[in-house]
C-alpha angles and dihedrals in degrees: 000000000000096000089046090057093044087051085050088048102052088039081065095041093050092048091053098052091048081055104043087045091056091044097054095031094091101062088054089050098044082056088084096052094055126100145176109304142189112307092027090071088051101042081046078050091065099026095064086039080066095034094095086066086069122254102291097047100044082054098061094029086064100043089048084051101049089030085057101034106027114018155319107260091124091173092049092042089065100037094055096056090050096055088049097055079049088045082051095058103035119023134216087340095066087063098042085057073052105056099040097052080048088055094045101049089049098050094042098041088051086053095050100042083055084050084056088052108043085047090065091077114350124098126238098254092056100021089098094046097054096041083058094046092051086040093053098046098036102047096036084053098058093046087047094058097038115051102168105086099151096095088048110041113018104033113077095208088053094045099048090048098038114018103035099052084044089055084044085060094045084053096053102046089048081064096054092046101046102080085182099082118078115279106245095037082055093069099028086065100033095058086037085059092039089058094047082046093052092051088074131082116324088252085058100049088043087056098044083047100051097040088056079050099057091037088062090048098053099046082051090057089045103050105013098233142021134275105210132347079239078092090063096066105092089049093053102045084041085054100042084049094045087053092042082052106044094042095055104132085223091069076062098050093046097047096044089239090294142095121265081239141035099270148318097282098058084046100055088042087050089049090046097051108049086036086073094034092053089052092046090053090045093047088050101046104031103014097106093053092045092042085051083044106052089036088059094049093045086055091060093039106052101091091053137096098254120137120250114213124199098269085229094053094050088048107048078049095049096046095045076046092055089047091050095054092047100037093082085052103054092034089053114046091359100236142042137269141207084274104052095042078066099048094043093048091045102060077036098066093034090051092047093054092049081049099055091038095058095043092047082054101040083047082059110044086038103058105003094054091127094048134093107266081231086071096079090086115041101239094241093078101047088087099133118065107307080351087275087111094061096057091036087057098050089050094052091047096051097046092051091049093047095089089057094049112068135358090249092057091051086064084060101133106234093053101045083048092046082054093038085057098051097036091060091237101117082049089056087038085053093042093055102046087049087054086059101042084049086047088057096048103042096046121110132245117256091012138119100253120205127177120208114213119177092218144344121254116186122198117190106209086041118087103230123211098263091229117124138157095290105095078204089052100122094239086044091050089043090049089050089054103049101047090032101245126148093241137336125220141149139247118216105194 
């Protein structure tokens, strides 16, 4: 009987990671279409106005520069002059390498830090399945929720500023999860990884400070007091980036000394407000799929040594911690981009498990406390190994069937790219930008540069390269400037 039920166990966990693995496959694939963009031809303007000083030197010359005239993103000042000299040598293809090592870690570190999570209490048997299952929910959700990718995954300024420094939390927080790690090099690195994180976009630096927060809050509650100030670490260096970071003159510069909004006041109401908005429209679309979820871990968590918190409590924390991630944001350019939808319904989706998870567990201990722990589920639905199946099956076939649903559902991105792939259109999207790109090189100083491109093929999650058929438009004027030419345009057949 046991073995029947282990061979049950690893038939779902191989069908979910044959899932998981379709799901995620496309934004691997979509890594080789993309292609420079916007931004990256004027930093490389600059970088290269810097390059005669050697390597080293031009690095730092342009991070003081942007540091000191643009903004304080000191991790992302230096990462976005290293992938250009790489840009320089290779191509296109140097940022294609890029942007798939920035989808895989990702990708990789998210599904660690689950595995951290789920050894906690899980037992070895389960413990996969239930890494693929959060993995699955969690990450789709958020994919779900947040269509536009192209600022996060496939533009290297964006990348170096935003995704980077996010895969830097996720770092950090992998540190303070995996006990099994010694005890002092868990924080060192952890702190190490919190800085880096807090050298990213103002939104960044506000989540991997307010996660250390809350971590220090919740191993108060737990042991009542602290075992060394070596646990303060991540918050500190958290805290010492986020104010590097906040104080750059450039934020100044850029901002003209002012908010992106009247006043504080306006900001915190504006961050308030879509905050909750932003929860209303998650519960609606994906609250079904997070409510199963966190019912099936508490099921496996009940008999471990976890602290519960008062659901109010917890919520009235999550939801301030939601305000605080998105309040630089909307203080500083007054609304949010692309970027900062990700990084907001991110932490949205993920609160809002944490949430569910500790009131489905608080409901119990509060009420059933005379009852079998067994008793969460009715027995008549654990039908599929330890009932997970059950849940696990329901998951995959709805998300197969979303795209037929609703026309909304049909725009879900791995789907669209999967079709984009096959169609030929990413290929045509990939010709014409190289025609461009050819058109650049080849072009000639002191001259009148035009680049002839046979159609135009626009893909929505892909950044495109900014350049169009006005010679005054503010990419064409950056790429004049760079390769010396009188003006740059381009020419749609």
């Amino acid at each position: 009987m046991h073995n029947k039920k282990e061979n049950c166990e690893k038939i779902v966990a191989l069908l979910g990671l044959v899932i998981l693995l379709y799901l995620i496959a496309p934004y691997f694939f979509a890594a080789f279409y993309a292609n420079i963009a916007k931004d990256d031809f004027d930093n490389l303007n600059l970088l290269m106005y810097y390059a005669e000083r050697g390597f080293i030197k031009s690095i730092y010359r342009y991070a003081l520069h942007i540091y000191m005239r643009w903004q304080g993103t000191f991790t992302g000042n230096v990462l976005i002059p290293l992938g250009l000299y790489l840009y320089k040598v290779k191509g296109n293809s140097a940022l294609h390498v890029e942007f798939l090592v920035v989808v895989t870690l990702y990708f990789v570190l998210v599904f660690v830090l689950i595995d951290c999570f789920v050894n906690k209490f899980a037992k070895k048997i389960e413990r996969f399945t239930l890494d693929l299952m959060l993995m699955i929910v969690l990450t789709i959700t958020v994919f779900y929720n947040c269509f536009q990718i192209r600022d996060i995954f496939y533009w290297h300024t964006s990348v170096a500023v935003y995704t980077i420094p996010l895969i830097s939390s996720i770092t950090s927080l992998i540190f303070l999860a995996d006990s099994r790690l010694k005890y002092s090099i868990r924080y060192i690195l952890s702190a190490l990884f919190s800085f880096m994180s807090a050298g990213g976009a103002l939104d960044i630096a506000a989540l991997i400070c307010t996660i250390n927060l809350f971590a220090i809050a919740y191993r108060i509650s737990v042991k009542r007091r602290y075992s060394t100030l070596l646990e303060f670490l991540p918050f500190v260096a958290a805290f010492i980036g986020a104010l590097f970071n906040s104080f750059a003159p450039g934020n100044y510069v850029r901002y003209n000394g002012n908010p992106g909004i009247n006043d504080l006041q306006e900001a915190i109401t504006k961050s308030v407000s879509y905050v909750a908005h932003r929860n209303v429209v998650l519960i609606g679309e994906g609250g079904i799929l997070l409510v199963m979820l966190s019912i099936v871990v508490a099921e496996c968590i009940i008999q471990s040594d976890i602290k519960i918190i008062n659901p109010i409590v917890l919520a009235g924390a999550l939801f301030v911690g939601e305000v605080i991630i998105d309040f630089p944001v909307w203080l500083g350019a007054g609304r949010l981009r692309d970027r900062n939808e990700f990084v907001g319904k991110s932490v949205a989706v993920w609160f809002c498990f944490i949430f569910l998870l500790d009131f489905v567990l608080y409901v119990y201990v509060k009420f059933r406390k005379n009852f079998s722990h067994k008793e969460i589920i009715p027995k008549y639905i654990r039908i599929f190994p330890l009932y997970k199946g059950w849940v696990f099956i329901f998951t995959v076939v709805l998300f197969i069937s979303l795209p037929y649903i609703t026309d909304k559902n049909k725009e879900y991105y791995p789907y669209r790219i999967y079709n984009d792939i096959f169609s030929g259109k990413l290929k045509q999207y990939k010709e014409e930008n190289n025609q461009v790109l050819a058109a650049i090189e080849n072009g000639k100083k002191n001259t009148d540069v035009e680049a002839i491109v046979e159609g135009h093929v626009e893909v929505e999650y892909m950044e495109d390269t900014g350049l169009n058929d006005n010679p005054d438009n503010w990419v064409n004027v950056y790429v004049s400037d760079l390769y010396d030419f009188k003006s740059f345009k381009i020419v749609y057949k």
